[in-house]
C-alpha positions in Angstrom: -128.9 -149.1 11.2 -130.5 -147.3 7.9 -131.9 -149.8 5.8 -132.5 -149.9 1.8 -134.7 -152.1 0.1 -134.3 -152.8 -3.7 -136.2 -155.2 -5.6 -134.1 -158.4 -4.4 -134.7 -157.5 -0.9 -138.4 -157.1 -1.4 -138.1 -160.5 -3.3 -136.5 -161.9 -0.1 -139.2 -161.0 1.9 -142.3 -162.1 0.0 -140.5 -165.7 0.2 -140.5 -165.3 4.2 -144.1 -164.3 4.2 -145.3 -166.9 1.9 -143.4 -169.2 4.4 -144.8 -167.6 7.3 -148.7 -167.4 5.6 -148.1 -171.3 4.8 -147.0 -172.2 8.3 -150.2 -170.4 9.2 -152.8 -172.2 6.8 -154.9 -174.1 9.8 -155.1 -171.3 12.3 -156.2 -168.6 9.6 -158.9 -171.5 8.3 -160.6 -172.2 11.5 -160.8 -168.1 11.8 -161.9 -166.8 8.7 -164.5 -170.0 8.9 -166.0 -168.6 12.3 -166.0 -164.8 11.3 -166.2 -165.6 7.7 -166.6 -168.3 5.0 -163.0 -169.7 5.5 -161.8 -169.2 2.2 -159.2 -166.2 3.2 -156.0 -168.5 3.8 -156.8 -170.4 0.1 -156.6 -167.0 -1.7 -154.0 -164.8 0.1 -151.8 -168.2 0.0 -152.7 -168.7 -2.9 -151.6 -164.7 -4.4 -148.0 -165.0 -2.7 -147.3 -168.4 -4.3 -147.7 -167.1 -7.6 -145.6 -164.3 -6.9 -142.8 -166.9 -5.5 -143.5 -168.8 -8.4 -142.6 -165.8 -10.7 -139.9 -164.7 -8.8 -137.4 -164.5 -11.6 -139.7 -162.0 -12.8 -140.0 -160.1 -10.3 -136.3 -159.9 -9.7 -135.9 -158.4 -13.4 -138.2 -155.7 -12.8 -137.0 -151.9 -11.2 -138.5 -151.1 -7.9 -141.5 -149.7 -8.6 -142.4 -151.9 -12.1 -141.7 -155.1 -9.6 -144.5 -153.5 -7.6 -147.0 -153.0 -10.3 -146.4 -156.0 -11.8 -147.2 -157.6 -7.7 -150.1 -155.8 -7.9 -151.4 -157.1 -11.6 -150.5 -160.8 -10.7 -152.7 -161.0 -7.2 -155.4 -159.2 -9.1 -155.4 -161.6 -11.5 -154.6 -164.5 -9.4 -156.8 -163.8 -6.0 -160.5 -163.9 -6.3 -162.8 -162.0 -4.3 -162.4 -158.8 -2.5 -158.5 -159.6 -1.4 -157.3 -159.7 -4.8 -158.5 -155.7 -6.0 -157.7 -154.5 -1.9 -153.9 -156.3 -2.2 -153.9 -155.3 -6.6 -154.6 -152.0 -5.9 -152.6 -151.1 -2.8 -149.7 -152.4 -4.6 -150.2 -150.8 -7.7 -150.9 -147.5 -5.8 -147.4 -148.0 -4.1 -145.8 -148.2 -7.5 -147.0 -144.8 -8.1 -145.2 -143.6 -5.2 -142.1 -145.4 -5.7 -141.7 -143.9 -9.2 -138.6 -144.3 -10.8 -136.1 -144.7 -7.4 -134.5 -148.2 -7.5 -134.5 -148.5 -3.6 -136.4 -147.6 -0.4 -134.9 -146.1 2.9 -136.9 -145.5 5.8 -138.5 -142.2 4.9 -139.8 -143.9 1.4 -140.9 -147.2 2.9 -143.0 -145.5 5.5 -144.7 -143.5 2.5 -145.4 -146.6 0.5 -147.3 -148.5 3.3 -149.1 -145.6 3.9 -150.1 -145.8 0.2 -150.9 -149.2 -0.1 -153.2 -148.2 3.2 -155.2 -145.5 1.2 -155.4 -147.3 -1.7 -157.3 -150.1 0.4 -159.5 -148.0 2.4 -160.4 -145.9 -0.9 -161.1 -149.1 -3.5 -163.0 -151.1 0.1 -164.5 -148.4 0.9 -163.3 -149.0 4.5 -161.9 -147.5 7.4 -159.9 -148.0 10.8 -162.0 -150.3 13.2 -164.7 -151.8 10.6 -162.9 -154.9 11.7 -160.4 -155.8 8.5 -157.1 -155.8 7.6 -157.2 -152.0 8.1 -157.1 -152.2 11.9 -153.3 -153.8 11.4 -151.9 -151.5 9.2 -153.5 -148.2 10.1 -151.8 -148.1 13.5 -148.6 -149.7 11.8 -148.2 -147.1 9.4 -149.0 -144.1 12.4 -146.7 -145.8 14.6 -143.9 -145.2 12.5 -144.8 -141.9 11.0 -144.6 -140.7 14.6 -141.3 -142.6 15.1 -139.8 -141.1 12.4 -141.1 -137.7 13.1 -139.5 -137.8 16.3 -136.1 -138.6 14.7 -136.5 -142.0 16.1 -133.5 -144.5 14.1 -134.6 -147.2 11.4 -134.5 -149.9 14.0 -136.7 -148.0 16.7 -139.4 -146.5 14.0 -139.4 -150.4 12.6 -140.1 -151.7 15.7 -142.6 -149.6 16.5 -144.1 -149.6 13.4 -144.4 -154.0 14.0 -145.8 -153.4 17.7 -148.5 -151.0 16.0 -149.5 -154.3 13.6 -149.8 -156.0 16.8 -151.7 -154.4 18.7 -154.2 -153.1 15.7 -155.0 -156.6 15.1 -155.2 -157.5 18.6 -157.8 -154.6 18.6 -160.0 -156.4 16.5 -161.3 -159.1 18.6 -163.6 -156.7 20.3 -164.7 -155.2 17.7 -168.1 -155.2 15.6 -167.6 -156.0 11.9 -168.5 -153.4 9.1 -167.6 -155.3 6.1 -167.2 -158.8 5.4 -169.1 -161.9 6.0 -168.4 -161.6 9.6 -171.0 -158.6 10.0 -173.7 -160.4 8.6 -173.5 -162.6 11.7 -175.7 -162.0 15.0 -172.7 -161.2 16.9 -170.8 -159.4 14.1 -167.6 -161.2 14.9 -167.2 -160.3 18.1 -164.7 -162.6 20.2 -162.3 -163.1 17.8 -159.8 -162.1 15.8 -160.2 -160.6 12.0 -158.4 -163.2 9.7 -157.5 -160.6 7.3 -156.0 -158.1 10.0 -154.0 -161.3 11.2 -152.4 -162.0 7.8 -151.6 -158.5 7.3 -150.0 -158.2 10.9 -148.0 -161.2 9.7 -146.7 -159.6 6.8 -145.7 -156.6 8.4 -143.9 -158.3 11.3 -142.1 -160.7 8.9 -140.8 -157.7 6.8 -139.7 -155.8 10.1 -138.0 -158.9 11.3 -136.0 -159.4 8.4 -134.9 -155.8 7.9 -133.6 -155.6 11.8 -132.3 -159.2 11.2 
């Protein structure tokens, strides 16, 4: 399979995930009020309904303008430290997508891993501080290394929604760095980072509907 993504596929996919992040609202809740102050599911639900709200928009926009504009509506629709992390990874991806009007393999990879720099630059963050990091740090490694080994779309994909998996799974045992979670005695330890959890969503959702 080679897959290309132009801006009604993308379009496509943020309506699954805002499905899938709905579905989700009372599991994400009771985590983010354990490790944090349980307000994650109201504003990362509450960024990808006003992208589904303005969908027409969206679907009007080239590739990498769709992304920018993603980027300006959850800044100015998310509050706290989710809306600038999710703004400015996507805004950051614009700047890689440039002018192409669709994404292959090769191009996808290099957009996560900008929207990943652009979130541990602007948080100030790195791999195992416990956020939404640990998901896609592994995620985006996994498939660089599929893809270096000539693996096909499908195989560097899949590998790519296994590292998500496992990155997030990772988090459970680990100590929290940033967040409200590391202000606790325990620093979160024992469970699962809410943030890492709804970025491993996203990331399976979009693998699952590009092997669909």
């Amino acid at each position: 399979m080679n897959i290309k993504i132009t801006s009604k596929e993308y379009v496509e996919y943020i309506e699954l995930v805002t499905k899938k992040i709905e579905e989700n609202k009372d599991y994400i809740t009771k985590l983010d009020s354990i490790t944090g102050d349980g307000d994650h599911w109201v504003n990362i639900n509450m960024g990808f309904q006003k992208l589904v709200e303005n969908k027409e928009l969206l679907l009007s926009l080239k590739l990498g303008d769709m992304f920018k504009k993603i980027g300006m509506l959850i800044m100015s629709t998310v509050g706290g430290s989710s809306g600038v992390l999710y703004g400015s990874a996507f805004i950051g991806a614009a700047k890689t997508i440039g002018d192409k009007e669709e994404m292959d393999i090769n191009l996808l990879c290099d957009v996560l891993e900008a929207e990943l720099n652009a979130i541990m630059e602007r948080g100030n963050a790195k791999p195992n501080f416990k956020t939404m990091i640990d998901s896609m740090y592994p995620a985006v490694n996994a498939m660089k290394d599929a893809l270096d080994k000539k693996l096909d779309d499908y195989d560097a994909l899949q590998a790519m929604k296994q590292g998500a998996i496992d990155g997030m799974n990772s988090t459970k045992d680990m100590e929290a760095v940033r967040g409200r979670a590391c202000y606790q005695p325990n620093k979160g330890v024992g469970h699962l980072d809410p943030g890492a959890v709804t970025m491993c969503y996203q990331l399976e959702v979009l693998v699952d509907y590009l092997c669909k």
